[in-house]
N, C-alpha and C positions, 0 to 999 in steps of 0.2 A: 732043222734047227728052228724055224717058223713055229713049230707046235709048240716047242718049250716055252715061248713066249706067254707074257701074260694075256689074256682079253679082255682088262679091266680097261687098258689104257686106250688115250685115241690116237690116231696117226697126224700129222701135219696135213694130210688132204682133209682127214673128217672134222678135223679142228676148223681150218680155211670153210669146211662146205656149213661148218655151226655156225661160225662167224657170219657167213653172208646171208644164210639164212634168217639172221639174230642180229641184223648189224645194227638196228636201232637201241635194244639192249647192252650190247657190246659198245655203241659208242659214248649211251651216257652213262656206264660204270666206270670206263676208262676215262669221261671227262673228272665224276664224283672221284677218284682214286687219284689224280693227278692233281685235281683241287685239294681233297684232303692234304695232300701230303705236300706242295706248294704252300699250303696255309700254314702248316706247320713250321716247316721247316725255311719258308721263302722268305724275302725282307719284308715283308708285312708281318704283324704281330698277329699270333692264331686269334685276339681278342676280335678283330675286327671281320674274320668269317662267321661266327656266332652271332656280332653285332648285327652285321648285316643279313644274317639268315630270321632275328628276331624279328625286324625295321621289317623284311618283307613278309613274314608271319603275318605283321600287323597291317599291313598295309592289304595283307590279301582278305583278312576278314573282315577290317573297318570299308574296301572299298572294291565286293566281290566282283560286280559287273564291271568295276572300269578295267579288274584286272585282268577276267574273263579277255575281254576285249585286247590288253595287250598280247594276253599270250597266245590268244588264236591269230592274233594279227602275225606277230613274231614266227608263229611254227607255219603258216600261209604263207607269208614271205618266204621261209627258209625253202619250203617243197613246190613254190613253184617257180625254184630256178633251173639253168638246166644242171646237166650232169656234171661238167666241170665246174660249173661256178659254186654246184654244193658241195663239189668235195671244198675246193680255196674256203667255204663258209665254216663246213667240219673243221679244217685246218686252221685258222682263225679261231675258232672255239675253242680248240685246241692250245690253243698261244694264249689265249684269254685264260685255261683256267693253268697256266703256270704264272702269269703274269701279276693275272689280276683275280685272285678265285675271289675275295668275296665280290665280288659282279655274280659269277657261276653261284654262290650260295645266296645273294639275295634272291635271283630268278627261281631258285628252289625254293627259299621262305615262301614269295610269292603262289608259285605252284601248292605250295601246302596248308597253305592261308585259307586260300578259295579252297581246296578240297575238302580241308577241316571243315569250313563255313558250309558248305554245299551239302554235306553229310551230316551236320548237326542239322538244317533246317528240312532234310528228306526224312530223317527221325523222330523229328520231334512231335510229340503227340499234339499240341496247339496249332499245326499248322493246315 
């Protein structure tokens, strides 16, 4: 009865062994997925995940080195805690983007500020 089966699909082990393999993938689409959809539909107004995704845009290209700085600081802190205390952080991150996603969407402006900035100034023929 195994043969009839499709092979398209994955089993609940190969998923779990995708997952842990991918778990840093896996945990900021589920944070981005849980944000989106909190922002939307949560008691904040979706205006104010936009707002604050713009505010860190700008902030990341008007001010690339400081924000260089907080975000390595931020993802330094998060990895060198131990094991338990980075899941309780994931879990907290977790609460934060049903709670409070435009936080989760400014750190992302942030994040795309500086990459935006960083990749116009490695392109640019004046430089």
């Amino acid at each position: 009865m195994d043969d009839n089966k499709s092979k398209d699909s994955l089993s609940m082990k190969e998923l779990g062994e995708l997952a842990k393999k991918n778990r840093f993938e896996v945990f900021f689409c589920l944070i981005f997925l849980i944000a989106c959809l909190f922002g939307i539909v949560g008691y904040v107004k979706p205006g104010w995940s936009l707002f604050s995704t713009v505010v860190g845009s700008i902030l990341g290209i008007l001010f690339p080195f400081k924000m260089d700085l907080v975000i390595k600081s931020t993802f330094h802190f998060i990895f060198k805690q131990e094991k338990t205390v980075f899941i309780v952080l994931g879990v907290g991150i977790l609460v934060l983007s049903i709670f409070v996603p435009f936080l989760i969407f400014a750190f992302l402006g942030i994040i795309g500020g500086r990459t935006l900035h960083q990749m116009a100034v490695n392109f640019s023929p004046r430089s």
